[in-house]
Structure formats: C-alpha cells, structure tokens
N, CA, C and O atoms as a MOPAC input file, in Angstrom:
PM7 MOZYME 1SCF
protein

 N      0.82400 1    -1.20700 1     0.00000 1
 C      0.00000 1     0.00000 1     0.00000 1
 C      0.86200 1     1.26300 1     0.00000 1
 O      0.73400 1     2.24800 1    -0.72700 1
 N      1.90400 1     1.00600 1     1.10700 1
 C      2.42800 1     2.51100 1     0.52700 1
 C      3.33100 1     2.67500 1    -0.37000 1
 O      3.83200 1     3.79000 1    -0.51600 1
 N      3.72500 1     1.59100 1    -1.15600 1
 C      4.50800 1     1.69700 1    -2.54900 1
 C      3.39900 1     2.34900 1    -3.35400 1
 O      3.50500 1     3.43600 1    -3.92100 1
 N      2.36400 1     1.60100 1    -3.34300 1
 C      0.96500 1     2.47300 1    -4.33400 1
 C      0.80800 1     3.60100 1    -4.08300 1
 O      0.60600 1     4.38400 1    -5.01100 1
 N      0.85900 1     4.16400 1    -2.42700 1
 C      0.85400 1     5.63400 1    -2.51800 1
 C      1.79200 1     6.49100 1    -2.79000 1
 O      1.58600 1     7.69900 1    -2.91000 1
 N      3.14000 1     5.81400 1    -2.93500 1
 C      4.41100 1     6.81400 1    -3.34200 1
 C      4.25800 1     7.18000 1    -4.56800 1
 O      4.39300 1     8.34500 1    -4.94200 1
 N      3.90400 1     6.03000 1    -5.45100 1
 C      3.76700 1     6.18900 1    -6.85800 1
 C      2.35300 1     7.04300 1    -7.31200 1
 O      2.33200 1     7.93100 1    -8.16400 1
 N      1.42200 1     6.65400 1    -6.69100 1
 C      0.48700 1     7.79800 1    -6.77800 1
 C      0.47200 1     8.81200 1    -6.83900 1
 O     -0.13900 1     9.40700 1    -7.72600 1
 N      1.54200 1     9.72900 1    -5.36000 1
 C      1.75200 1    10.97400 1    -5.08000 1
 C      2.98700 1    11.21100 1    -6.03500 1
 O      3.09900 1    12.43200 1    -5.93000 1
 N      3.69800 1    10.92500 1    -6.65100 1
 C      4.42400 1    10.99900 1    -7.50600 1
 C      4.35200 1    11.45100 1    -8.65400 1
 O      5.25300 1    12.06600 1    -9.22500 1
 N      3.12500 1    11.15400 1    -9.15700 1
 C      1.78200 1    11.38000 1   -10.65400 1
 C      0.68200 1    12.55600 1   -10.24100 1
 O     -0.34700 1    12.91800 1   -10.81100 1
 N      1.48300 1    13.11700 1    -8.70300 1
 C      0.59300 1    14.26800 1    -8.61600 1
 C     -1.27200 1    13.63400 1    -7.96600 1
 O     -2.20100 1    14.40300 1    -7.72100 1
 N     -1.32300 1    12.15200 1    -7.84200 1
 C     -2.62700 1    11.74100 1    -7.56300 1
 C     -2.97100 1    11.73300 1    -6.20000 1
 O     -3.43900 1    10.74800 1    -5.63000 1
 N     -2.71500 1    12.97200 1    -5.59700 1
 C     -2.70200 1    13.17000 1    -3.85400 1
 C     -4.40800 1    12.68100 1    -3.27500 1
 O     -4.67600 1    12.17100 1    -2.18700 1
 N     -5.32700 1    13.01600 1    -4.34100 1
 C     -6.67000 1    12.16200 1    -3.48500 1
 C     -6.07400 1    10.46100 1    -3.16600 1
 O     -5.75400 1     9.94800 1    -2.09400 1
 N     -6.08400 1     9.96900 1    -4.34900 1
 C     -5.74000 1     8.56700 1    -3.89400 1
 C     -4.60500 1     7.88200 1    -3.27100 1
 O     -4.61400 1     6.70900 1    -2.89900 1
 N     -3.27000 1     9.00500 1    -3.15500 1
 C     -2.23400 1     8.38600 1    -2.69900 1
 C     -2.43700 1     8.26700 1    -1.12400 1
 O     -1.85200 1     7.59100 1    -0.27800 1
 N     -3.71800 1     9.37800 1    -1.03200 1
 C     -4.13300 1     9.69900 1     0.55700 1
 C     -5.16100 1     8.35000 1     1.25100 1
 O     -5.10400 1     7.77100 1     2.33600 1
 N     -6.12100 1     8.19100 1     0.00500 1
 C     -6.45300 1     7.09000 1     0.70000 1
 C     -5.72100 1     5.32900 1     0.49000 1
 O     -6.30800 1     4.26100 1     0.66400 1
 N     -4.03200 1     5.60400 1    -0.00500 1
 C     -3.50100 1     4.14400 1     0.07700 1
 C     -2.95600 1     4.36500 1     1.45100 1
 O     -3.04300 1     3.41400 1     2.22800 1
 N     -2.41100 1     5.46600 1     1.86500 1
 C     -1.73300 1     5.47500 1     2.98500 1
 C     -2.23700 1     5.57200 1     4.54900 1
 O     -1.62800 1     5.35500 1     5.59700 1
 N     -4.05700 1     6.12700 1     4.20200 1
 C     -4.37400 1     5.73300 1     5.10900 1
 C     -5.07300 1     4.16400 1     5.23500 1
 O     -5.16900 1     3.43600 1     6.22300 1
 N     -5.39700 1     4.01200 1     4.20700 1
 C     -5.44100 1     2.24000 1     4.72400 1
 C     -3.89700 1     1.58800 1     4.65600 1
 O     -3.87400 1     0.47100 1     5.17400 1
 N     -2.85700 1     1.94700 1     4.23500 1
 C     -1.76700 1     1.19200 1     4.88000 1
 C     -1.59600 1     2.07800 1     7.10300 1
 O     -0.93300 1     1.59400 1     8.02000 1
 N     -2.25900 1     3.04200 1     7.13300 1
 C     -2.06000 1     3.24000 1     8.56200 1
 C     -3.05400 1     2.84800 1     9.21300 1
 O     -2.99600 1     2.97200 1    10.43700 1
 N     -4.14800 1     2.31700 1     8.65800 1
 C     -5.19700 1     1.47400 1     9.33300 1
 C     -4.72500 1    -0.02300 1     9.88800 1
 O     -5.28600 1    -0.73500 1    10.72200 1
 N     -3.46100 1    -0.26100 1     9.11600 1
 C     -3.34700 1    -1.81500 1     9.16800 1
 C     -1.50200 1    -1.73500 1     9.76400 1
 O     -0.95000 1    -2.83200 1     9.85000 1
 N     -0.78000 1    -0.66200 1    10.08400 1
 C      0.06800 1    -0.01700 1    11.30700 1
 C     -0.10300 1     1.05900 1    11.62100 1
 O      0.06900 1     1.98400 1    10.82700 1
 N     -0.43800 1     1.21500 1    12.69500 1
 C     -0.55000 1     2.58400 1    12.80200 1
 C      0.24300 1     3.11400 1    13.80700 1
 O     -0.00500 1     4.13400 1    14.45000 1
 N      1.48100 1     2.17900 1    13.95500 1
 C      2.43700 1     3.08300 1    14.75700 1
 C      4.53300 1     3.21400 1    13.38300 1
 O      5.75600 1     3.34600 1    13.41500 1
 N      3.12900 1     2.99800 1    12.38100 1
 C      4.66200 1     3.45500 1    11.02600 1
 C      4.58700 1     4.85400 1    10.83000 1
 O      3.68000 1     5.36300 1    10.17100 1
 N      5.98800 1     5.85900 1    11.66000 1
 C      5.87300 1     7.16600 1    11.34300 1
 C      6.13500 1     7.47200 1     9.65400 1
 O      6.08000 1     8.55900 1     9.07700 1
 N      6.33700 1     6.57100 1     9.27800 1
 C      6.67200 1     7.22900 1     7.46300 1
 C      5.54800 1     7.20100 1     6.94000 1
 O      5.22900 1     8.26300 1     6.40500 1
 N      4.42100 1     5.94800 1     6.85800 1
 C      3.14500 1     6.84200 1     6.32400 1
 C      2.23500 1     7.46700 1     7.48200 1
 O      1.01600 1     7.30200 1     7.53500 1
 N      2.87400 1     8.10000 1     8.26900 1
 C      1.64400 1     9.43500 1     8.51100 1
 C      2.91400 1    10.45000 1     8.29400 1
 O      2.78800 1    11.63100 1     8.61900 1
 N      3.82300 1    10.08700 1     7.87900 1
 C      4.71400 1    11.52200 1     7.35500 1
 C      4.18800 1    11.58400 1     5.62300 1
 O      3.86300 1    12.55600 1     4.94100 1
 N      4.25200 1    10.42100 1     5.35200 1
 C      3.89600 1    10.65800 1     4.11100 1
 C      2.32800 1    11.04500 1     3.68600 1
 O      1.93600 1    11.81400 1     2.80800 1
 N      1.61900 1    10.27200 1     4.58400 1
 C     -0.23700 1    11.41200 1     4.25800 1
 C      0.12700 1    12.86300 1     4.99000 1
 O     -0.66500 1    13.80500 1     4.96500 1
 N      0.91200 1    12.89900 1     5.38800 1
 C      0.84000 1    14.95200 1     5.72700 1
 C      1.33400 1    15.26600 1     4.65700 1
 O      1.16900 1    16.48500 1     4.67900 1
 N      2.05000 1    14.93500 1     3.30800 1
 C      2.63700 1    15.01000 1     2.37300 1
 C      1.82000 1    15.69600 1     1.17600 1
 O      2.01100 1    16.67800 1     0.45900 1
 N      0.74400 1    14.64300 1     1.30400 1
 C     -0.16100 1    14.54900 1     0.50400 1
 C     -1.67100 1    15.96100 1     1.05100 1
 O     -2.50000 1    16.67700 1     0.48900 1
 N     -1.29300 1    15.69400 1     2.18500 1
 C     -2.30700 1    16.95500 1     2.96600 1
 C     -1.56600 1    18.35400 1     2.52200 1
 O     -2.20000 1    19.37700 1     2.26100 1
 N     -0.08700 1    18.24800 1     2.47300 1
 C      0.33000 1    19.74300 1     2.12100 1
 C      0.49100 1    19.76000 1     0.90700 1
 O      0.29200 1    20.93300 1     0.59000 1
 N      0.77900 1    19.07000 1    -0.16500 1
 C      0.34500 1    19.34000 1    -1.09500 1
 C     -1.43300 1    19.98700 1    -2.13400 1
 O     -1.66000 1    20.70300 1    -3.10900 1
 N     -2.30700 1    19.13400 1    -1.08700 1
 C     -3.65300 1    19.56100 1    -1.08500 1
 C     -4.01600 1    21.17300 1    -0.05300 1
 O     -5.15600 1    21.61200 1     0.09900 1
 N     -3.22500 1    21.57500 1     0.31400 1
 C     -3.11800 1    22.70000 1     0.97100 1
 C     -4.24800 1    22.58600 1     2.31500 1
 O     -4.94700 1    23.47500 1     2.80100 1
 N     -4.14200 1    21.35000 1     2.64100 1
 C     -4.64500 1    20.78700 1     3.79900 1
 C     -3.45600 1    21.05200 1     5.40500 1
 O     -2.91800 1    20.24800 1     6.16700 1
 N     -3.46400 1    22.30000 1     5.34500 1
 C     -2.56000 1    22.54900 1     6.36600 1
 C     -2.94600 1    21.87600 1     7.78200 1
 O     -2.09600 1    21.08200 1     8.18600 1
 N     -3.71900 1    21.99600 1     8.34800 1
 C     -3.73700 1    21.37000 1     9.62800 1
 C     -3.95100 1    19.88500 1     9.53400 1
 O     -3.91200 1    19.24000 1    10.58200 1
 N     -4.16600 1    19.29500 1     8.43100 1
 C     -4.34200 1    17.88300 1     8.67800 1
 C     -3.14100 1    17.56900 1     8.57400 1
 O     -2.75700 1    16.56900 1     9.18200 1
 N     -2.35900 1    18.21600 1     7.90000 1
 C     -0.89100 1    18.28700 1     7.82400 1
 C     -0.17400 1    18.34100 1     8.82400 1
 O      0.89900 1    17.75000 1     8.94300 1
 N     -0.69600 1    19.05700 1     9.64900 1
 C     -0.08000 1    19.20100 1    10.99000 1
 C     -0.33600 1    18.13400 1    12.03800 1
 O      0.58900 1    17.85500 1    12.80200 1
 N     -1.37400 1    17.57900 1    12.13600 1
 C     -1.76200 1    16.62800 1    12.79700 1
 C     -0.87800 1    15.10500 1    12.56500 1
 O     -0.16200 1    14.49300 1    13.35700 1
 N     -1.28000 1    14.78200 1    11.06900 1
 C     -0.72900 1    13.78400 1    10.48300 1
 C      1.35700 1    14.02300 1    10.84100 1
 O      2.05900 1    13.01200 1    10.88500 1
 N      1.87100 1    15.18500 1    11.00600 1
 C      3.21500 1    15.29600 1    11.38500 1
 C      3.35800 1    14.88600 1    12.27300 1
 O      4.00100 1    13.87100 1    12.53900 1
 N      2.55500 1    15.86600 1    13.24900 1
 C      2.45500 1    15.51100 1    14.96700 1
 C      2.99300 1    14.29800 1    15.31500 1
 O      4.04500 1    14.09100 1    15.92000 1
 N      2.02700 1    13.34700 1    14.80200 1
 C      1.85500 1    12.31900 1    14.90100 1
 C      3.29800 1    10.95800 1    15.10900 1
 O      3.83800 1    10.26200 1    15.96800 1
 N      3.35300 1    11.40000 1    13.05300 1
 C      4.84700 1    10.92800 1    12.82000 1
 C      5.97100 1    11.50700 1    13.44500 1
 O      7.02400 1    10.92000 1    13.19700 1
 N      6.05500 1    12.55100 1    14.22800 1
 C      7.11000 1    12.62700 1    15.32100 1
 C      6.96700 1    12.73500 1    16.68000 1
 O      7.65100 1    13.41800 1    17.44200 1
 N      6.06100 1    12.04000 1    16.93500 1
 C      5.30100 1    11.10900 1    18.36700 1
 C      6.14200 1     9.97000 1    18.09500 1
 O      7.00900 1     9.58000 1    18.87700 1
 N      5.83700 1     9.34500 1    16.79200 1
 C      6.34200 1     7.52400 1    16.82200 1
 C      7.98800 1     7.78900 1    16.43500 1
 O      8.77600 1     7.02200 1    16.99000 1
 N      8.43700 1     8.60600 1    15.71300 1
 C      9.70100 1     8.38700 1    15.70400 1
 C     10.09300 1    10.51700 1    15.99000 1
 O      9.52600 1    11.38300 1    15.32400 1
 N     11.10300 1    10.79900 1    17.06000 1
 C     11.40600 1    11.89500 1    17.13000 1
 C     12.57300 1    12.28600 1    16.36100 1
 O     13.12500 1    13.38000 1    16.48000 1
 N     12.97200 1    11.26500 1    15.48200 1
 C     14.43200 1    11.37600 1    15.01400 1
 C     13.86600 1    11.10900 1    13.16200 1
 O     14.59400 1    10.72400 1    12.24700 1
 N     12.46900 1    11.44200 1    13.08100 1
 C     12.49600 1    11.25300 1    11.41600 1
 C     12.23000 1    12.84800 1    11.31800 1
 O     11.22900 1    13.46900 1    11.67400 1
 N     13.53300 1    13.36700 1    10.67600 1
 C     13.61600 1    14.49500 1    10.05300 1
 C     12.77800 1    14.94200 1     9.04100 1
 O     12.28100 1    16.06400 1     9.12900 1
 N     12.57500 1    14.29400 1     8.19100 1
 C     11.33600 1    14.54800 1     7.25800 1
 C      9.89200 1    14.70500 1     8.03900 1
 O      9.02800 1    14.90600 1     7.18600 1
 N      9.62000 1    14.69500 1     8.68700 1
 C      8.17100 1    14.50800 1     9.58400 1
 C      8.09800 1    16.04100 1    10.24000 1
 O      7.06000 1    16.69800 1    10.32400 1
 N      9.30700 1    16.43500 1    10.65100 1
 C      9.49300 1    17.60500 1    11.10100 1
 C      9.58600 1    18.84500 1    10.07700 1
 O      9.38400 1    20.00300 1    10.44200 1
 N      9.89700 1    18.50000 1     8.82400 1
 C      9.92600 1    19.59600 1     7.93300 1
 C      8.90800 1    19.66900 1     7.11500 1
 O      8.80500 1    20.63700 1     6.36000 1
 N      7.78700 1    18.44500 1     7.12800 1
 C      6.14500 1    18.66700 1     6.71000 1
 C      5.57700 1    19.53700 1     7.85700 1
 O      4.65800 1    20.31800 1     7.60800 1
 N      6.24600 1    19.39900 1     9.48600 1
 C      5.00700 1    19.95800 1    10.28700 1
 C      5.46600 1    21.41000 1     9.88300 1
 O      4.58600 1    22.21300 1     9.57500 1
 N      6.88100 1    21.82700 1     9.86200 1
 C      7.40000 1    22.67600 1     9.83500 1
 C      6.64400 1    23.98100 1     8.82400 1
 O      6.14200 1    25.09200 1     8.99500 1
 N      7.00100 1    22.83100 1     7.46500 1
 C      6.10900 1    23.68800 1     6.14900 1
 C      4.82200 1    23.78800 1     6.47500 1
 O      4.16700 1    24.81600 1     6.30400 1
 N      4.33400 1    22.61800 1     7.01500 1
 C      2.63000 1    23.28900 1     7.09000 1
 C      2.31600 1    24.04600 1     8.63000 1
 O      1.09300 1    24.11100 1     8.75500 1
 N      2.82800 1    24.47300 1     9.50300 1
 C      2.89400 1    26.01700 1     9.98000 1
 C      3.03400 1    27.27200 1     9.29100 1
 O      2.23400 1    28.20100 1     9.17500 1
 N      4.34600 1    27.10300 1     8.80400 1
 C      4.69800 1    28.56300 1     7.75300 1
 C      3.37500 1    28.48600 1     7.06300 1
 O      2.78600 1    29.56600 1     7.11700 1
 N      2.58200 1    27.34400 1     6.29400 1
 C      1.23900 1    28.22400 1     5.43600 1
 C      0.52700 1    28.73300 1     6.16500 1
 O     -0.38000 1    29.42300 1     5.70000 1
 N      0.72200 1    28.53000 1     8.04900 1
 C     -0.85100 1    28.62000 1     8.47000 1
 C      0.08100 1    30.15400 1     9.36700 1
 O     -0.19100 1    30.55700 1    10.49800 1
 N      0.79100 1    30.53300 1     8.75900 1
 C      1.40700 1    31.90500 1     9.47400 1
 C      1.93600 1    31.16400 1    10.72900 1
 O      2.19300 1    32.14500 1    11.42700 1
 N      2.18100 1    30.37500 1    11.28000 1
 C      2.60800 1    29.77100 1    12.43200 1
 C      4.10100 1    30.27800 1    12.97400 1
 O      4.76300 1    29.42500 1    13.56500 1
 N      4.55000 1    31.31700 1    12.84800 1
 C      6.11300 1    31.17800 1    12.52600 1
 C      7.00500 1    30.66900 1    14.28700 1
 O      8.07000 1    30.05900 1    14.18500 1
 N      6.55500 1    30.92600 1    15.47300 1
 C      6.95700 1    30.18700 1    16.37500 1
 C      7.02600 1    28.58900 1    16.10000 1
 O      8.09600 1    28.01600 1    15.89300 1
 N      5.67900 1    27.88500 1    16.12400 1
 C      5.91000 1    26.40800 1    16.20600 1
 C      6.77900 1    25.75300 1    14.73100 1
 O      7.27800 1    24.66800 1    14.43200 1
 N      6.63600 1    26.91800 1    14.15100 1
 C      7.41100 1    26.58700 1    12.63600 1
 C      8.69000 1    26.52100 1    13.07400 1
 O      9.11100 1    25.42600 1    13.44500 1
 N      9.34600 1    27.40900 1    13.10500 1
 C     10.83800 1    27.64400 1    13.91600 1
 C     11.03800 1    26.73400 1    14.55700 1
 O     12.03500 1    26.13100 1    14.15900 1
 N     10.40500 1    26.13500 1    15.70700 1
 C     10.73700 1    25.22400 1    16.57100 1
 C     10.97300 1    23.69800 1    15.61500 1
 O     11.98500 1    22.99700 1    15.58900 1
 N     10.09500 1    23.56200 1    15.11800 1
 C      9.82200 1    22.58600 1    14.32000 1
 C     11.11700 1    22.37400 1    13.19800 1
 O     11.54400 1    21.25400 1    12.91900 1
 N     11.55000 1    23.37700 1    12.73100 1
 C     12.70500 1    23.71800 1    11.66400 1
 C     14.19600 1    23.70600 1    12.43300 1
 O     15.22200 1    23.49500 1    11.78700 1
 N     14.21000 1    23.91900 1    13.67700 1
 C     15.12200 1    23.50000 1    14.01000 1
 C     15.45800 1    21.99000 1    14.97100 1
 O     16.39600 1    21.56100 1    15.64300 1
 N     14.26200 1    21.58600 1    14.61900 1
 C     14.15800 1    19.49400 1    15.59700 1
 C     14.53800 1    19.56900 1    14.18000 1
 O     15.71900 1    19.78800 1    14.45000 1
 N     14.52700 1    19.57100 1    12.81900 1
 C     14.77000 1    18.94400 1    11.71100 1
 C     16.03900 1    18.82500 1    11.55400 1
 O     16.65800 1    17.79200 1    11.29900 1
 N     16.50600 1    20.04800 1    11.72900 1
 C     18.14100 1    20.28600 1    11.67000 1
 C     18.43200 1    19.25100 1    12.85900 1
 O     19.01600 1    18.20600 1    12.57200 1
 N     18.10000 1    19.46600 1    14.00200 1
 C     18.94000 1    18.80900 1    15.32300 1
 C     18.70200 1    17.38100 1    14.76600 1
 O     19.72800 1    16.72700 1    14.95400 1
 N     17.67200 1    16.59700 1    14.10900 1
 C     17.53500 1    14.98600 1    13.68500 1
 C     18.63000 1    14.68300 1    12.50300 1
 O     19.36100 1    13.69200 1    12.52800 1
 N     18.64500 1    15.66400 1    11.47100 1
 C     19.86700 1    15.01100 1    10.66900 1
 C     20.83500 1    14.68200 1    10.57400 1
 O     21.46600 1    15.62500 1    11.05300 1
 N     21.62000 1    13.86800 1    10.24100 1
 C     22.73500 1    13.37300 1    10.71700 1
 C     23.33100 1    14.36200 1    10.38300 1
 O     23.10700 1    15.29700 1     9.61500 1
 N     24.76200 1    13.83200 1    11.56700 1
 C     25.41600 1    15.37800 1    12.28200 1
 C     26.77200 1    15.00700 1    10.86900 1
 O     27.26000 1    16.01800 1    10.36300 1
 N     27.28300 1    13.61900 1    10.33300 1
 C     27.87700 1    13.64300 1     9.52000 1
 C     27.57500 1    12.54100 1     8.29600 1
 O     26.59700 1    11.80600 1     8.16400 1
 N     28.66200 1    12.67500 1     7.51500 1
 C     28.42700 1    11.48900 1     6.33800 1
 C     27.10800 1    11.78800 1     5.42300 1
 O     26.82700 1    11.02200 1     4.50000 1
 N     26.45600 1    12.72700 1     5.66400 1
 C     25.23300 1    13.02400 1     4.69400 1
 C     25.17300 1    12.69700 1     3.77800 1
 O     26.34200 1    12.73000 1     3.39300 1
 N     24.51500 1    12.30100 1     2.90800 1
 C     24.31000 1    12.12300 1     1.41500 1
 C     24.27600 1    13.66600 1     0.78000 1
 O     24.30000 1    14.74400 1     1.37400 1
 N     24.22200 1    13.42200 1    -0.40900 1
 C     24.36800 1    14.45300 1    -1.10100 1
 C     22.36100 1    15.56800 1    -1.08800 1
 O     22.28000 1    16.78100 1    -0.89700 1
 N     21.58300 1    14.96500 1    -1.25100 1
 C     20.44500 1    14.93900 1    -0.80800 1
 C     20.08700 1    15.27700 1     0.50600 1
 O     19.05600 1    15.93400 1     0.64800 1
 N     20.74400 1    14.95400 1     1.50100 1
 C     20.56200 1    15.50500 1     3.03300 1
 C     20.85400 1    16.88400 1     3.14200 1
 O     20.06300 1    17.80200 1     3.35800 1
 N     22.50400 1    16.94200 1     2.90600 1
 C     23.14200 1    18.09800 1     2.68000 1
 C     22.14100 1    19.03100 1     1.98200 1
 O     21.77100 1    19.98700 1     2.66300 1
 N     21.73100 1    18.94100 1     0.97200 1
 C     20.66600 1    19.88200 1     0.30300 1
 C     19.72600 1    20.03100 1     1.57500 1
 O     19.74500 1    21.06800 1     2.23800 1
 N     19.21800 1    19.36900 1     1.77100 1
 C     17.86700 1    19.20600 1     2.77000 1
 C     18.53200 1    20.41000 1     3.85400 1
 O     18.19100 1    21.59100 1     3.77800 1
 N     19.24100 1    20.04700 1     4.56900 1
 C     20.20100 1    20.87300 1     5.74700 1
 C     20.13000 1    22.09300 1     5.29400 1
 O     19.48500 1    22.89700 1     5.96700 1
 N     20.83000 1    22.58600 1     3.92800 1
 C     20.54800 1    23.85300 1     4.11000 1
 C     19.19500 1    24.49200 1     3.33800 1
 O     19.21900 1    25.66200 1     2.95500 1
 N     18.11500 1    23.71300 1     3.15400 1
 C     16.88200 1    24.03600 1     2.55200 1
 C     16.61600 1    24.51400 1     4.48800 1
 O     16.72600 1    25.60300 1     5.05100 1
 N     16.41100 1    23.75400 1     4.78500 1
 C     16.11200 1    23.83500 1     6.34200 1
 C     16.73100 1    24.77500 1     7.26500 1
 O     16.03400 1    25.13500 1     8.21300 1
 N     17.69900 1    25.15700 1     7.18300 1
 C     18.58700 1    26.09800 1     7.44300 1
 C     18.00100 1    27.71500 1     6.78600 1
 O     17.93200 1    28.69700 1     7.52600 1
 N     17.74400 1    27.75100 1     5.80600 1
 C     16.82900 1    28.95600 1     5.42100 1
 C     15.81200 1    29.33900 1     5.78700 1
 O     15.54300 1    30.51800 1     6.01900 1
 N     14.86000 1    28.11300 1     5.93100 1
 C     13.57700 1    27.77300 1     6.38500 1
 C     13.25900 1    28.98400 1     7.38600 1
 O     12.63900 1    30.04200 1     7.49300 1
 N     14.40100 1    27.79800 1     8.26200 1
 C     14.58800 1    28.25600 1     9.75600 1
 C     14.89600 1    29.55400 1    10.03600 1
 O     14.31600 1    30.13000 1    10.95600 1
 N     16.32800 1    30.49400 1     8.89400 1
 C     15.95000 1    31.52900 1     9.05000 1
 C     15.02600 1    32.96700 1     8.62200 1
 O     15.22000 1    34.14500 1     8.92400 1
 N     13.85600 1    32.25800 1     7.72000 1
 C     12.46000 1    32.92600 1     7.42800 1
 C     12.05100 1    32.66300 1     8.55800 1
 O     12.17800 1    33.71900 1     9.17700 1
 N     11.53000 1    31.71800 1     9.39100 1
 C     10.21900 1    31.51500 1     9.82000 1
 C     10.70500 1    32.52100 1    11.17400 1
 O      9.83800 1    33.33600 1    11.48600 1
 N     11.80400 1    32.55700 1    11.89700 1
 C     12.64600 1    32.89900 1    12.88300 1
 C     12.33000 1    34.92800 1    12.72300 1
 O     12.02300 1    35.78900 1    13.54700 1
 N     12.60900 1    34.94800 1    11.26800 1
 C     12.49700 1    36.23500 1    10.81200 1
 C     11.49400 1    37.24800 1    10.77900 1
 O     11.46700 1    38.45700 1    11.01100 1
 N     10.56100 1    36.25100 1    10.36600 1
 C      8.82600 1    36.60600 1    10.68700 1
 C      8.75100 1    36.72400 1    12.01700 1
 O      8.13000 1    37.78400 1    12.10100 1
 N      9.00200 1    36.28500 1    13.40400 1
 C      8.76500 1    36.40800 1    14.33900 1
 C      8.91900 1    37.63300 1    14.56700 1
 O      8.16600 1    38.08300 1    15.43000 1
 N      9.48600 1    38.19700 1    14.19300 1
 C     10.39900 1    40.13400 1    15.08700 1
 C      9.68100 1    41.00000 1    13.93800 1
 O      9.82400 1    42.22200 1    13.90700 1

C-alpha cells in the first residue's frame, strides 16, 4: 500500500495516494513514514492542519524522522505559524545526521537552514 501511494503521489494523484496510505495506517498505525507521508499529501492539497496533525503524529512515533518535522514545519509557515514553525525547523536540523550526509541531506540541511531563518524572521 504505501509503494501504491508513493507512486500515486508521484503522478501528482494526492486524493488517492491519501487514501492508500491511510489504509496502509489502518493496518500499522504506529509506522511514522506513512503518517509523514499522508501529511505530504495533505500539504500538497493545501490541507494545512491535517498536515499538521498527520506530522504531529509521525514525530510522536519516531522523534528522530527528520522529514516529519519539515512537513510539520512547512505546514505552519502556510498557516502563518512562525513560532511552532521555527521550533519545528530546528528538531529537523537537530535529527539530521550530524555527519556522512548524502548528497540529498546536505541539500535538505541547508533548505532547512533557510527555512529556519524565514520563519525565525517573521517572528520580530
């Protein structure tokens, strides 16, 4: 199920990639990658707070999945959130590995690193 929803959300098919991933979280529902990945699909649908919820969530079950933190992250900044955003933008940074990154992380780090200093910026 959530191979079907990767590939779904992939083709841009966020109604249905939403409902593979929530019946793959009907059948675990303590896997933080698909409720990181239906907040995915919620922020792409500009479903900000389900977005937020569905993050929440995925960094309840795992506090160390960096990606989970930069969906809750992004879907604050839409909802003007810029405190819990900030906070949120910097658990992302503090979860990524501190070395050996991939080339892809490294990007991520300093996507997140900007993030962090917009959302930080908006505050003042």
């Amino acid at each position: 199920l959530k191979e079907e929803g990767n590939a779904l959300f992939i083709q841009s098919n966020f109604d249905e990639a939403l409902v593979k991933y929530t019946e793959a979280i009907e059948l675990d529902e303590s896997n933080a990658i698909l409720w990181a990945n239906r907040s995915a699909c919620h922020l792409s649908m500009k479903r900000y707070l389900d977005s937020v919820g569905d993050s929440r969530k995925a960094t309840e079950l795992d506090p160390t999945y960096y990606k989970a933190w930069a969906r809750l992250a992004t879907a604050y900044d839409a909802l003007k959130e810029y405190l819990p955003s900030s906070l949120a933008w910097q658990r992302a940074l503090d979860t990524l590995p501190a070395e050996n990154l991939t080339s892809t992380q490294e990007q991520q780090r300093e996507e997140y690193q900007k993030r962090l200093y917009e959302s930080t910026d908006r505050l003042h």
